[in-house]
N, C-alpha and C positions, 0 to 999 in steps of 0.2 A: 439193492446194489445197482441193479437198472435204471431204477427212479433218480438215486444219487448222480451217476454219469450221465444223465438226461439231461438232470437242472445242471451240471457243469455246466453242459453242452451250451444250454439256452444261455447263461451266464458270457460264456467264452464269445455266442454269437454278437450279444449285445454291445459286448465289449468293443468288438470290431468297427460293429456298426454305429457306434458312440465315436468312435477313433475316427472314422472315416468322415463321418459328418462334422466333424470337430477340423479335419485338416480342410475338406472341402470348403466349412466356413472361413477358416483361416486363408485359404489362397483366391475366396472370393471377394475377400474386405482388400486385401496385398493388392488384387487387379483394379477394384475400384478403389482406391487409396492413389495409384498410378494413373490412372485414366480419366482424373477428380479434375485437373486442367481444364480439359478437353471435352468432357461434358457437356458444355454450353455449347460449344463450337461445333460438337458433333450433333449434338439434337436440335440447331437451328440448321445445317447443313442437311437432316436429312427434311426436314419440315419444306425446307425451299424448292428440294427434290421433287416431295409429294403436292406439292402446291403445282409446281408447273412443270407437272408429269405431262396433263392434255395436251399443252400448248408445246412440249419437248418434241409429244408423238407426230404432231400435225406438223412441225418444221420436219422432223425428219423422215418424214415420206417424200416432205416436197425436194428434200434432197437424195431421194430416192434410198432412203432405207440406210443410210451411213448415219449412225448413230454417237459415235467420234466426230463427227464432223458438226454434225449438229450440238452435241455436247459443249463442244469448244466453244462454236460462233453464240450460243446463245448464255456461256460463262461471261465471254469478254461484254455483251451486250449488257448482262444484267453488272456488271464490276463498272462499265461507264454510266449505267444509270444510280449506281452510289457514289462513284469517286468524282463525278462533275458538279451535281449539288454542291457535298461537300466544301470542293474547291474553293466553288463560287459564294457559299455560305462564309467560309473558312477567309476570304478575302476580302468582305465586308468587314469582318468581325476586327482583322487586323487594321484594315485603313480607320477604322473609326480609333481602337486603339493608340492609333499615331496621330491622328487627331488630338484626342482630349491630349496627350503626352505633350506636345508641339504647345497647343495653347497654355498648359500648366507651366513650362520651361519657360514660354516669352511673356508670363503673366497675362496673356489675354483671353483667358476662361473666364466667361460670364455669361450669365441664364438673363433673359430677354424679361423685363415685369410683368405680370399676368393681368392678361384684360379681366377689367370690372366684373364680366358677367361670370367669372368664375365663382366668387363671394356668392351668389344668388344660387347656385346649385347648394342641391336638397343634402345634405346629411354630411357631405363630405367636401361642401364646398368654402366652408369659411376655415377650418386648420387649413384645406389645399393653397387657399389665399393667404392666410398667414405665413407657411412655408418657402413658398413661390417667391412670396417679397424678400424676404429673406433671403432669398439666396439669390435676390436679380441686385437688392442691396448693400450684402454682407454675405460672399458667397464662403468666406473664410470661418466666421461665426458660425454660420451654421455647418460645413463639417464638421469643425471643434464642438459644438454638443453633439454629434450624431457620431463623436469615433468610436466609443466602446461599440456601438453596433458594428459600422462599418470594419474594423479589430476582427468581430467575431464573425460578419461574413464571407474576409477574404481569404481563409485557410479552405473555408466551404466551396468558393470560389473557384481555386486551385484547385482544390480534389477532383472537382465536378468538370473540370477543364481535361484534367488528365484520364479520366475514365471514361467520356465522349471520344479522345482518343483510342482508347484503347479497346472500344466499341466497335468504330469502325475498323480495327485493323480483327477483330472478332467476324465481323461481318466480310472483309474479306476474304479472310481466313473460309469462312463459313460455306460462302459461293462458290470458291475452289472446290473443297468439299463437294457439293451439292452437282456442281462437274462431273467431278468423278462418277460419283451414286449414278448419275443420270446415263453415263456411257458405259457403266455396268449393271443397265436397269436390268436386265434379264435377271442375273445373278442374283442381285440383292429383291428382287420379288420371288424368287425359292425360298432364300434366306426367311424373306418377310413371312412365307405362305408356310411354310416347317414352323416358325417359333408361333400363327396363331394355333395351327394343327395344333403344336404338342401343350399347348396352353388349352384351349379351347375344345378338343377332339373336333367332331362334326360343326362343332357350329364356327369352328377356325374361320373358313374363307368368309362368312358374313360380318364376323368382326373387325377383319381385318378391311373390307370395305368401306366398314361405319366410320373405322380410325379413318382412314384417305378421305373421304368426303365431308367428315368433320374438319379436318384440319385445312382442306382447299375451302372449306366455306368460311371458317373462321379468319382464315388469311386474306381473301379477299374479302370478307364482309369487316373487318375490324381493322388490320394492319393496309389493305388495301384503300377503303374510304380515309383513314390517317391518313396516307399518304397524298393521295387526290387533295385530301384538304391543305394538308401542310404545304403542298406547293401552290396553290393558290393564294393561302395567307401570305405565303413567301413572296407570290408576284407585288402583294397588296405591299403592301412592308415597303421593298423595294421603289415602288412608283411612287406611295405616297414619301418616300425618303426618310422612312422613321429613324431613327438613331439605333444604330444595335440591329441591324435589320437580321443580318444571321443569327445574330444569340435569341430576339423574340421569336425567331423562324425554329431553330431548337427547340426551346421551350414549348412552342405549339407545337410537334410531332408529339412530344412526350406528353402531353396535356389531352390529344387528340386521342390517343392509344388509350387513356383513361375515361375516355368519354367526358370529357369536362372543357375542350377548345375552346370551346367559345368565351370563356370565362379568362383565356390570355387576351384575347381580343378588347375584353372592355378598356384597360387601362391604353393600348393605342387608338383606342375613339376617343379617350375623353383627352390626350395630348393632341390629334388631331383638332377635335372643338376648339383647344386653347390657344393653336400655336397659328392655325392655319383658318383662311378664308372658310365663310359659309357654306357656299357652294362645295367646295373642294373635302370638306370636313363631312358634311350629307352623303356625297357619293361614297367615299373613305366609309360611310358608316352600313349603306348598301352594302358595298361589297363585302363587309364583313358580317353581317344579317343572312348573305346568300352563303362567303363560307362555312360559315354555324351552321344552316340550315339543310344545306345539302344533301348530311348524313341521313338524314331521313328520307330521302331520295337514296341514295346509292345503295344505306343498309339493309333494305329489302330483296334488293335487285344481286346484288353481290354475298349476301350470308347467305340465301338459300332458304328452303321450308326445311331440307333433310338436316339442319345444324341449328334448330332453335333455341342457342345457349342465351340463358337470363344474365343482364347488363352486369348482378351482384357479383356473378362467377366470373366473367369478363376481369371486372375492378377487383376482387380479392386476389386473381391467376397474379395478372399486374404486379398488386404494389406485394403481394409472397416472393414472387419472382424476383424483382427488384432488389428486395430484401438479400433475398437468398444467393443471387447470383448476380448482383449488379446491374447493371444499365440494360445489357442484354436482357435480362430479366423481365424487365418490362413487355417483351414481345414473345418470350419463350415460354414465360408462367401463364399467361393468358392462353397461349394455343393449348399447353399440357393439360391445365385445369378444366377447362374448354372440353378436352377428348375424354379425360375422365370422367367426368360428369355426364357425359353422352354414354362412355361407355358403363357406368353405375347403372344409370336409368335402364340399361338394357340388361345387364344383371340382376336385375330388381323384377322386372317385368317381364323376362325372360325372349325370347328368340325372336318375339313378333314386334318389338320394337324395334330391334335391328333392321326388320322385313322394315319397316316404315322410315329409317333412316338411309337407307340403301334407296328407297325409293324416290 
């Protein structure tokens, strides 16, 4: 009889504890189902937080310990170093727009005929010479065979116009954010230091250090050299007066963030070579040899030894993220991927890797 009202017992417990787990999952999926938005916005906002934590603490000492204050002047500082680019990217991209439009309207759109020495380039120089005439001869002919492409790039066109948009109002969104975090750093570093604790027990505070120095070394060693670079190609673009100077200046951030920049770079040397003087087309081609290059300077000095993430994890965070979460993605799956992989290897290997990433 005992035995029977025992196993009720265990019965009836299970029950509970099946009920409980069951609603707990249930109003876990309800919150992240709701918070599914916001995701992106919030995990680049706190990324931005943790990236320039040092440089938050060192302004606001110099402002004597006012932590709001500091908050504030160094949100507005980082929102004009996105929303002025932009702008000025944003204002190229349209005058050139009303360019080709204006010549299409008065019928005086036409492509200049490509000097000779194009023909004599290795591999891709005789279709480039076929094309080019073409279209300095018959520029009409040749969009008419080339519109099922052209058809099928401009919906791609549009999309890709609209989620650059919507990028940046993500990234604003994001520094507000990161604001905030920063002017309640106190608070949200308990928060931080309780969820590695109760995740971690004793080895809590060293993970959670591995995460912060991970993610500031990925940020300036990968999203920071992008960036250095993209404005430089930016200046180039610009001076040498390429066509499109904002949209190829786009194109290179997101080309840069995959490790592969240099490779938007070739197709404006070889329209420099074409369109433009010797001389002018050489330097044009310097400058863009020291763009490319540079990362190998900066990415030592700026990733750090304590965040030694391999290029593959980099380029798979990227284009996952991309995937997964759009445009944003491209900077957010990189860092995530980035930390996970730092923090595996310390799971795998156990506490003394931490000790070495910390260090």
């Amino acid at each position: 009889m005992a035995t029977e009202a025992h196993s009720k017992d265990h019965v009836q417990r299970a029950l509970e504890v099946a009920i409980n787990i069951g609603l707990l999952a249930l109003l876990t999926t309800a919150c992240l189902l709701i918070l599914r938005p916001f995701l992106p916005l919030v995990a680049w906002g706190i990324i931005i937080a943790i990236a320039v934590y040092p440089a938050y603490s060192k302004f606001r000492s110099l402002l004597g310990g006012r932590g709001t204050l500091a908050a504030v002047l160094g949100t507005l500082l980082f929102l004009a170093v996105l929303i002025v680019p932009v702008a000025l990217l944003t204002e190229t991209m349209i005058e050139g727009v009303q360019n080709l439009t204006t010549h299409i309207k008065n019928g005086t759109l036409s492509v200049p005929p490509p000097p000779d020495s194009v023909a004599t380039w290795p591999l891709i120089g005789a279709p480039l010479f076929r094309a080019w005439t073409m279209a300095s001869t018959n520029l009409t002919e040749l969009l008419t065979s080339f519109a099922p492409q052209i058809k099928a790039i401009v919906p791609g066109l549009l999309s890709a116009t609209a989620g650059v948009g919507l990028t940046v109002l993500q990234f604003v969104l994001s520094i507000l954010l990161a604001g905030v975090l920063l002017a309640k750093a106190s608070g949200c570093a308990k928060v931080s230091r309780s969820l590695t604790n109760r995740l971690f027990g004793d080895q809590g505070p060293e993970y959670e250090e591995l995460a912060a120095s991970t993610i500031r070394s990925v940020t300036n060693g990968i999203l920071g050299v992008a960036l250095i670079q993209t404005v430089l190609a930016g200046l180039g673009f610009l001076v040498a007066r390429i066509p499109g100077a904002g949209l190829w200046t786009l194109i290179f951030l997101f080309a840069a963030v995959l490790q592969v920049g240099a490779v938007v770079l070739i197709p404006a040397v070889i329209y420099m070579f074409a369109i433009a003087s010797t001389t002018k087309a050489v330097l044009f081609l310097l400058w863009c040899a020291f763009v490319g290059l540079i990362d190998n300077v900066l990415k030592p000095l700026l990733l750090g030894r304590g965040a030694a993430v391999p290029t593959a994890v980099i380029f798979l965070g990227a284009i996952g993220g991309f995937l997964v979460m759009g445009t944003i993605g491209l900077f957010v799956g990189a860092i995530i991927l980035s930390v996970g992989y730092k923090l595996f290897l310390a799971w795998l290997q156990g506490p003394e890797i931490a000790k070495q990433g910390i260090a």
